[in-house]
Structure formats: structure tokens, C-alpha cells
N, C-alpha and C positions, 0 to 999 in steps of 0.2 A: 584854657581858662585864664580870666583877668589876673596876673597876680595879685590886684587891689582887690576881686573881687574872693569873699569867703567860700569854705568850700560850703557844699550842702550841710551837711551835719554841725559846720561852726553856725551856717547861718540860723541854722533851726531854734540853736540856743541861744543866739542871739533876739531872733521873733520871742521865745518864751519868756526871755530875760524881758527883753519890752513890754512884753501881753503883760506879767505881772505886776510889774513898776510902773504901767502906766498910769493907775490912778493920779501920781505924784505928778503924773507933766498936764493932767485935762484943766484946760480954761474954762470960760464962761460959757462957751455952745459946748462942750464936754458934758460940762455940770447939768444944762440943762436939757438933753439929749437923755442923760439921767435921769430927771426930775422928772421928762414926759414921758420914760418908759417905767417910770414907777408907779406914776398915775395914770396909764394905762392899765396897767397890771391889776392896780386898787381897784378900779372900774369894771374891770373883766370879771373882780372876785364878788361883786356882787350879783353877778349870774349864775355864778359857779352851781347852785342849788337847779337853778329853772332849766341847764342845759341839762344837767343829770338827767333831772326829770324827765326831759325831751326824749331824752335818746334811751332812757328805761322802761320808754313809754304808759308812763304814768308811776310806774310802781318807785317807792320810798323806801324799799327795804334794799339794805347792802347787798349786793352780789357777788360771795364770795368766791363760789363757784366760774365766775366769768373768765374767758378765755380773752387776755389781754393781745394776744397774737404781736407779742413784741417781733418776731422773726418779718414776720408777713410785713408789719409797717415799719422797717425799715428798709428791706427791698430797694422801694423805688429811688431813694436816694443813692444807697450802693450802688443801683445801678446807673443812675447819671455819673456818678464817678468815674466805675470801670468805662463805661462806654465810650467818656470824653479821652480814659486814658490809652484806653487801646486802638479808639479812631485817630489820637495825636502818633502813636507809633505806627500803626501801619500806612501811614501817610508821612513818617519822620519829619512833624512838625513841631515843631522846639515851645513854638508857643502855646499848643495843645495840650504840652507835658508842661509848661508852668502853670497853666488853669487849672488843669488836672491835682499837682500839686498842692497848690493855692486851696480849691477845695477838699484836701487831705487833710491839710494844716490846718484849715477855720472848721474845719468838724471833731480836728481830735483835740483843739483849746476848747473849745465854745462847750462837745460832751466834758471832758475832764472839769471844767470850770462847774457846769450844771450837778456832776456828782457829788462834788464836794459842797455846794449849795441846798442841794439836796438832803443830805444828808446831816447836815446843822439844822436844816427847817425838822425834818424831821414829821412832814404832813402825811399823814394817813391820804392811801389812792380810794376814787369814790366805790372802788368796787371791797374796801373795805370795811367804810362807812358812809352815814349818810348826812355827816355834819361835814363843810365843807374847811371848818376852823379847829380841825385838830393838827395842830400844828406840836411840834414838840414831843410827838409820843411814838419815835423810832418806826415812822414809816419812810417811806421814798418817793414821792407822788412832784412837791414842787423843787425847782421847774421839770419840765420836760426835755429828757436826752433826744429822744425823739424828735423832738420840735425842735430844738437846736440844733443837730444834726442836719437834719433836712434845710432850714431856712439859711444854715450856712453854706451847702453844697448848693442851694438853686440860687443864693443872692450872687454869689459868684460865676455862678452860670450864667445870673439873669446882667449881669455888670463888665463880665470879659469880653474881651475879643475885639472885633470892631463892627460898626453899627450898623452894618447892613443887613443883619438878622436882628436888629437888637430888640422888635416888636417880639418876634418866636421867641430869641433868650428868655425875653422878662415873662412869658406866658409860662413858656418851661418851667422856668427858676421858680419865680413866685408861686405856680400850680403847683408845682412837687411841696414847697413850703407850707402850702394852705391846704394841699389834700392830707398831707401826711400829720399834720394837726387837727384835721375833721377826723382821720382815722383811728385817732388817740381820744379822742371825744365817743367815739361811735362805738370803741370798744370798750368803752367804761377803766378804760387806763390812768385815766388824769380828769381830773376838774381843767373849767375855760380857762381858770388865769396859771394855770401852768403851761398850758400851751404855747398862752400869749408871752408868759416870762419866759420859755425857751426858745419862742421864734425874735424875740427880741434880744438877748442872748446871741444868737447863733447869727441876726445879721449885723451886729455891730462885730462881732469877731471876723465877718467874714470880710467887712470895710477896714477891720486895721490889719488884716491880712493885704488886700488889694492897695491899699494905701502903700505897705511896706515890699510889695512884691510890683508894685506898677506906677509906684508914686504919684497915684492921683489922690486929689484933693477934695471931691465932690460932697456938697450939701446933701445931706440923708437928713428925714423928722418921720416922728411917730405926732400922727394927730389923733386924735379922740373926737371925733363928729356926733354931734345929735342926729337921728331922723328919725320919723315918725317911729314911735312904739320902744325906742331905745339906744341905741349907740352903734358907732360903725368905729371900729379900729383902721386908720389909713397910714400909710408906710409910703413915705416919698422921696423920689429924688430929682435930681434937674437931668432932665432930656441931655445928652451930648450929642 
């Protein structure tokens, strides 16, 4: 190892140390990177009601009883973890074990970040009630661990490596990030805009991971599209 370079466990605390003082160093695309994942967020929650509905199919009464299947939906992310970390060692590639890593690290900031967020909002899950703005009354609903989790293990997925898969990465990555948020949806786990705030969440953790693990610099934006009947959430980056 480089003597200049940290061992593993100084650098960890040195990422953590960063992840949380970073507010203090974001500029103006920081701030605003902010501002359009917050008005996304506001936009998603006023669906929060009609997707319920969707997926309760019809019915308005809390579903106390629902089986949120937290184990079941996070699976699939686990499993793109283990898979990348055990395909990187039975092939002893160094670079497999730092992606591997990399999505360690942006799943265990991005959930811890989400808990403690969580747990200040303080919002009732819809399978608790049927108002989507009870906020403040010691539940656990916004954002989504789940969704954070997941969208930081696939952006990483979807953003390593080099580009000669990088059409599969981004299907992979982004698929696991967008199923594993319909699945929190579909289990009556969470309202849309906890989703949206944990997959936003989980990929900007998963950019200042790659940033500080690969030193790239790439433009990422959350846009808000109209089309017909309502809105489309779009998540971008520049092709390399």
C-alpha cells in the first residue's frame, strides 16, 4: 500500500467525516441539485393519495394488517452487492472489490442518513393511515431506506466500471432502483414521495461516494417533466 495512501478504516472516516460537513463546501449546482430534489419531492407528494389508491385498488381505508415484506424488497439490492463482490474475488479483481465497496459505503451513508431523517419527519406509513400529511406523529414512513439503499447500490452499478457494458450497468442499476421503489409502493410500505426522497437520497450519496472513490466529476440533474395526465420524474447524466 501507498504510504500516502489511508488505510481502509482511516479512509471510511474520513468519507463520513466529508459526507457530513459536506453541506458547508456545496456551491451553486450543489444548492441547486437541492432545490430540484426538493421540488421533486413536493411534486411526487401530491400524488401520494391517487398512488395509494392505485395500488389498494380502490379501497381508502388504512391497511393495518399489510404485509410490508421489508425482507423480500431488499433482496435484490443485496444481491447485486454480494454478486459484484464475490464475481470481483473469484476473479481477483481489485477493481470489482472497490465497486463492490463503493456500493457498501453509498447504502450504509445514504440508509443511516434516511433513518435519522426519518425519524425527525416522524410521517405515518400509508398502511397506517390514509392522510398522506401526517407528519410529526412518531411514525417511520419518510424517506424510504429501501429506496435509498437500492438507488445507491444500482447508481453505482449503473456509473462503474468502463463503458463497454455501460447500456446493461444503467438498465441493471436504474431497474433495481425503480423496481425496488414500485415494490415499496405496491406493498403499501411508503407513500410516492418517500420513494422519490430515498431514491434521491441514495443517488447523490452514491455520486459523492464515486466522486471520492474514482475522482470523477460528472453532471447528474433530477428534472420534473410534464406529459400528458401528469409528471414524469427524469434523473440524468452525461453519456462518457
Amino acid at each position: 500500500m501507498d504510504p500516502a495512501t489511508p488505510a481502509p478504516s482511516n479512509r471510511l472516516m474520513l468519507d463520513i467525516e466529508s459526507y457530513v460537513t459536506a453541506p458547508l463546501r456545496w456551491d451553486g449546482k450543489d444548492w441547486a441539485y437541492i432545490g430540484g430534489a426538493l421540488a421533486v419531492v413536493a411534486a411526487s407528494h401530491h400524488y401520494d393519495s391517487d398512488v395509494r389508491t392505485h395500488f389498494n385498488k380502490g379501497s381508502s381505508a388504512p391497511l393495518g394488517s399489510t404485509n410490508s415484506k421489508d425482507l423480500q424488497d431488499a433482496l435484490p439490492a443485496a444481491a447485486a452487492f454480494a454478486g459484484t463482490w464475490l464475481y470481483a474475488n473469484l476473479i481477483d479483481d481489485s477493481d470489482g472489490r472497490r465497486e463492490a465497496w463503493a456500493m457498501l459505503e453509498a447504502a450504509g451513508l445514504s440508509s443511516t442518513t434516511a433513518f435519522v431523517l426519518k425519524f425527525a419527519a416522524g410521517r405515518k406509513r400509508p398502511d397506517e393511515t390514509t392522510d398522506p400529511n401526517r407528519w410529526g406523529a412518531s411514525g417511520a414512513s419518510f424517506p424510504s431506506v429501501h429506496a435509498a439503499a437500492a438507488a445507491a447500490i444500482g447508481t453505482v452499478l449503473a456509473e462503474s466500471g468502463n463503458d463497454e457494458y455501460r447500456w446493461l450497468r444503467r438498465v441493471l442499476g436504474y431497474g433495481l432502483a425503480s423496481a425496488t421503489g414500485y415494490e415499496r409502493l405496491k406493498h403499501n410500505a411508503h407513500w410516492l414521495s418517500d420513494t422519490v426522497a430515498g431514491a434521491a437520497l441514495g443517488a447523490a450519496t452514491a455520486h459523492f461516494v464515486m466522486n471520492r472513490r474514482y475522482h470523477t466529476n460528472a453532471d447528474s440533474a433530477l428534472m420534473l417533466l410534464p406529459v400528458e395526465g401528469g409528471v414524469m420524474l427524469s434523473y440524468s447524466i452525461p453519456l462518457r
